[in-house]
N, C-alpha and C positions, 0 to 999 in steps of 0.2 A: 123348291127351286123354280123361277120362273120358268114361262114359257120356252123362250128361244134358250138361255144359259140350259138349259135341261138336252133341247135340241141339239147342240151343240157339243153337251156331253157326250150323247149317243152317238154324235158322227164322230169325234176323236177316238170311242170305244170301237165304233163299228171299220176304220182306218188302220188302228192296230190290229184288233185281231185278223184282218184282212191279209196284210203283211206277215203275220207270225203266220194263218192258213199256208199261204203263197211259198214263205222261205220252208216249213216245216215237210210238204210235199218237195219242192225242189231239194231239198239236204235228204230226203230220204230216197228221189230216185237217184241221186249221185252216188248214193253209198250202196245201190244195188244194183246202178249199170253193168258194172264188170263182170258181177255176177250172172246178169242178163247176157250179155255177150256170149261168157264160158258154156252156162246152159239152155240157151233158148238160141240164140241165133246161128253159134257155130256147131249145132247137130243138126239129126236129122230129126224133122219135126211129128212130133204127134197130135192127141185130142187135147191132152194135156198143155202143150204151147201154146195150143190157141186159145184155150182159156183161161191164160196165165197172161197173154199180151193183152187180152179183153179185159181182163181184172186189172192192169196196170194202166194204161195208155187211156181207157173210158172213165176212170177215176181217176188218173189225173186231168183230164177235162169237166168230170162236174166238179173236183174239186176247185181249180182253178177258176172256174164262170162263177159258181158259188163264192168264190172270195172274193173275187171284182165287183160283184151286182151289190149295188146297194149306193154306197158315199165313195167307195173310190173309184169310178168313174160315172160321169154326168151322166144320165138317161131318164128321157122323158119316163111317165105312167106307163104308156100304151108298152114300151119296150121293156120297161123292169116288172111287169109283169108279166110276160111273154118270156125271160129268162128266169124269172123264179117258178115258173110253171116245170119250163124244161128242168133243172136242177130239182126240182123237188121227185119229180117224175123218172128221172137221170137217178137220184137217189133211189128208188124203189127198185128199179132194174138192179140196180149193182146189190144190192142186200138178195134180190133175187138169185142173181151170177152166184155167190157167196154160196148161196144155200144149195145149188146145184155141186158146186166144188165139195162142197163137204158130203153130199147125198155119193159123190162118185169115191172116193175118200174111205166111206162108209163101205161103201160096196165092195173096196178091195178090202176093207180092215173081217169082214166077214164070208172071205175064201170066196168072192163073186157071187154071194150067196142071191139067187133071182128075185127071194119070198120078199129077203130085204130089198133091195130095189125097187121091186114091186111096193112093197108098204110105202116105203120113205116118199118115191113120188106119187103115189095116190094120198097120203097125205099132205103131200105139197100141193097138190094142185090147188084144194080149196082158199090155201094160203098164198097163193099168188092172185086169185081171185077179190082176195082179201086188199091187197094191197094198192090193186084197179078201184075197185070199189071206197078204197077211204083216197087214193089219189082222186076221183072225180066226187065225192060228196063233200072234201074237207080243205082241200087244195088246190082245186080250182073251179069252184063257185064264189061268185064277188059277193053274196050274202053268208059266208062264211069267211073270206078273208079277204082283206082288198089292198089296194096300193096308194101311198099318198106322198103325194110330194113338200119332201118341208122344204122353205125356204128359211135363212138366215140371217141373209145379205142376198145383193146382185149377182154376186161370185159364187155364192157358197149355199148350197142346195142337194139337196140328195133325198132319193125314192125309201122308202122302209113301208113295211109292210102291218095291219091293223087286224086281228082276229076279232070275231063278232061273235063266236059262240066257245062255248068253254069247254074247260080238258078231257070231259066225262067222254064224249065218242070216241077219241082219240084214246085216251086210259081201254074202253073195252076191245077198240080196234088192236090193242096192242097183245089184249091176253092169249087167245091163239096162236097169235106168232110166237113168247114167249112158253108158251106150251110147248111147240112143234121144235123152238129151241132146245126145251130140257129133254124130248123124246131124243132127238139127233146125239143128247150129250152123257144121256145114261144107256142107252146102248152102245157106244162107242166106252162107255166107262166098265159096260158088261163083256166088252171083248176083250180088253184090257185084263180084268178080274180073270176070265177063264184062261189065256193066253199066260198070262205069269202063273196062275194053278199049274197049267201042263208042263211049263219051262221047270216048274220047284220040281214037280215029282221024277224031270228027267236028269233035275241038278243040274241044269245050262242056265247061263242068265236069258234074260228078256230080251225080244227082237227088238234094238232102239228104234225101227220107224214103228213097229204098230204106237209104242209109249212115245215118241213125239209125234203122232198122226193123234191121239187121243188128248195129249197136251193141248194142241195147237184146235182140237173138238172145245175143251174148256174155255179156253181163253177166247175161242169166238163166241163162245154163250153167254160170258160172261160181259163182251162187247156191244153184243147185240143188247142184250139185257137194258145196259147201260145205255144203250141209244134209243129202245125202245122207250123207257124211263123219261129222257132228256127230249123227244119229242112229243108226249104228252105233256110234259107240263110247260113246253112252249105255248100252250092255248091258255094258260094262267095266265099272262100280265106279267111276266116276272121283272124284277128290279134290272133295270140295264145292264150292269156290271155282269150278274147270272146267266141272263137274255146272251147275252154275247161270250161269254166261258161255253155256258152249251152248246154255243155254235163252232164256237174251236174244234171242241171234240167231236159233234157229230160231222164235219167238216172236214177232218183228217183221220181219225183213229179207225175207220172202217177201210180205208183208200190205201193206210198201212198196213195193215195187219192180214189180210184177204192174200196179196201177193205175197208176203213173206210164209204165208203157210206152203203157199208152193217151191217155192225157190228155197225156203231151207231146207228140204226134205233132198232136195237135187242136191243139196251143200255137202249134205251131209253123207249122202252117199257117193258123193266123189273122194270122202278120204277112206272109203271101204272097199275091201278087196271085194271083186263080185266078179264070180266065176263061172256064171251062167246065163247065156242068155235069153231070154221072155222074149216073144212075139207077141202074146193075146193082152190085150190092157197094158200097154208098154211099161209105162211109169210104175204103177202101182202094184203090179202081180211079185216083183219080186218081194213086195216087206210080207205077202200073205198067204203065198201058197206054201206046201208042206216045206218045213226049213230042211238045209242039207248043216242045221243044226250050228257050228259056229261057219258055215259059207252062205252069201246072202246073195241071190240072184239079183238081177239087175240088168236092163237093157240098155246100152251105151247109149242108144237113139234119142233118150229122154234126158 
């Protein structure tokens, strides 16, 4: 395919998926405002709201700069790479937020256990380290990625982006995080495992938050997995069409699924009786401390 028709390709590709970004955040906060409302704005607030409006409101703004920066809308070099800096960097923080949600998550899923806490953030730290260190070696040095402006016509122009070195540091930057993933999601699947043992031997069924709190442990590792995956082999050269599929998803399926782990956990325990009230870790103490067996605490404030 020539030059410019190839060009040109890419900015129709990189226009749509822009738009499907843009509508698929907008269709997913409408359909969780009301919910937002019911449990974040009209109680009273905890640690928990505000790291559920931080997980919402901060992804929908890399998500949203992230769908604009490129072909649908004009911007010199100097500025589209000053916004793909921030969104890339804006991306790292939020997979961070993510990992603190589930580390807090964790902690209730294991009776406030400290040892766990302790672990889970002593082995975070090095892994947010991680994520500094490949944002400034991989992300923003212009001899590892740079920005250029295609032209097509007078009118029709847009900024896209040029990798100069390949997937392999990207590929090893990824395995620790993937590591520290599957630790977070086979201990959450070991609480789960001894949790239903104790429910068999008393004949009750299963607490539904710890099994949708361990759910919702899967399906983020499996996410993350998958975006780990999808940004290593952005440094491959991929065929446009793929190029631009991987950006959809890294683009919106993290921005989704991060707040719904919170708010459906509230959803769910608004249609359960819950007869006691928690003061210490508002939200979370009632799915984990000693059950009063089929009655499930729960603090209205959350």
């Amino acid at each position: 395919m020539p030059g410019l028709e190839e060009s040109l390709y890419a900015l129709i590709w990189n226009n749509n998926i822009s738009v499907a970004s843009i509508t698929l955040i907008s269709y997913e906060y409408m359909l969780q405002f009301e919910k937002e409302i019911v449990f974040v704005w009209e109680r009273q607030w905890s640690a928990m709201s505000y790291l559920y409006l931080v997980a919402r409101y901060f992804g929908i703004v890399i998500a949203i700069i992230g769908a604009i920066w490129g072909g649908l809308v004009d911007m010199s070099e100097a500025v589209s790479y000053g916004i793909f800096l921030s969104v890339q960097w804006g991306f790292s923080v939020y997979l961070c937020l993510a990992k603190v949600i589930l580390i807090w998550r964790l902690y209730a899923l294991c009776n406030q256990s400290k040892r766990i806490l302790y672990i889970s953030l002593g082995l975070f730290l090095p892994i947010l380290a991680l994520y500094i260190a490949v944002d400034i070696f991989l992300w923003s040095r212009p001899s590892a990625i740079s920005m250029q402006e295609i032209i097509i016509t007078a009118n029709i122009k847009y900024c896209t982006y040029f990798f100069h070195v390949g997937p392999m540091p990207a590929v090893y930057a990824s395995i620790p995080v993937i590591c520290y993933d599957i630790f977070l999601a086979v201990l959450a699947i070991a609480v789960l495992v001894k949790h239903r043992r104790e429910r068999k031997e008393l004949k009750t069924r299963p607490n539904a938050y710890v099994v949708m709190i361990v759910r919702y442990h899967v399906i983020y590792f499996v996410l993350n997995l998958a975006t780990q995956i999808f940004l290593a082999i952005m440094w491959a050269n991929l065929p446009t069409v793929v190029m631009y599929l991987v950006q959809l998803f890294n683009g919106t399926a993290p921005f989704i699924i991060v707040p719904r782990v919170i708010i459906s956990i509230w959803e769910t325990h608004a249609s359960d009786t819950c007869v006691h009230v928690s003061t210490t870790f508002e939200d979370c103490i009632c799915w984990t401390s000693p059950p009063m067996w089929e009655q499930y605490e729960m603090d209205p404030r959350v």
